[in-house]
N, C-alpha and C positions, 0 to 999 in steps of 0.2 A: 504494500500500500504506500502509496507518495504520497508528501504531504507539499501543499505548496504554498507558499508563504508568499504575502503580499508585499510590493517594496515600499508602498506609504504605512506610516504607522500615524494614526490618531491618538488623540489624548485617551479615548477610549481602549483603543489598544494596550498602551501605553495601561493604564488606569487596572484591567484587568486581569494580563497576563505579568506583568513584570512587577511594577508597584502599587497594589492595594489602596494607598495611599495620595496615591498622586495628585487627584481629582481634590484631594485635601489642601494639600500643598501649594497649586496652585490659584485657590481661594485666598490661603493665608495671604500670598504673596501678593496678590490683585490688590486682596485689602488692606497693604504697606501702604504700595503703591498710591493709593486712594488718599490716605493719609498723610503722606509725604506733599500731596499736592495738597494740602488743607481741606479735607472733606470737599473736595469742589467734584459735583455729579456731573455727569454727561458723559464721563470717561472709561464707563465701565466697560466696554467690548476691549479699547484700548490697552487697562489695565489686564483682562482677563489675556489677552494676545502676548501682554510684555511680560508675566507670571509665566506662562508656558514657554515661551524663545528662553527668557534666565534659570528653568528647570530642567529642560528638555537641552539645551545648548541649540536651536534649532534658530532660525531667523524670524523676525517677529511680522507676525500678518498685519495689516493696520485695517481697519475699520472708517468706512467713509459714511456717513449718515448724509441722507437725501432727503429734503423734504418737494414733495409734487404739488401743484399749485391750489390740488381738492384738499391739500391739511394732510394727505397720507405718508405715511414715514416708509424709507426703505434702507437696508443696512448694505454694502459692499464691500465685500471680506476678501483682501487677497494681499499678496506678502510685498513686503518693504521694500 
């Protein structure tokens, strides 16, 4: 039986199979993060991306928020 292994690995991945903990970890870390910036909100996607790149060692995704002219919000996630 072969197994085959995928070459991207998600935080989930990551979370399951290796560290238990991870998904912990990089909360902690968001939530420095947060603070470090004086409680100032609107930066959670940001913090959650820059927690994961300083745990994982991996490059950091940035997070673009879109607002459309009807008041609807959109996120756009893709790396630095």
């Amino acid at each position: 039986m072969q197994h085959k292994h995928s070459p991207s690995v998600t935080a989930r991945t990551l979370t399951t199979d290796r560290h238990p903990n991870l998904e912990e970890e990089f909360r902690h870390r968001a939530y420095e993060l947060y603070e470090a910036r004086g409680l100032e909100a609107g930066h959670d996607l940001d913090d959650w991306f820059r927690a994961e790149a300083a745990i994982t060692g991996t490059a950091p995704k940035t997070a673009v928020r879109a607002t459309a002219h009807l008041g609807s919000s959109a996120v756009f996630i893709g790396n630095a």
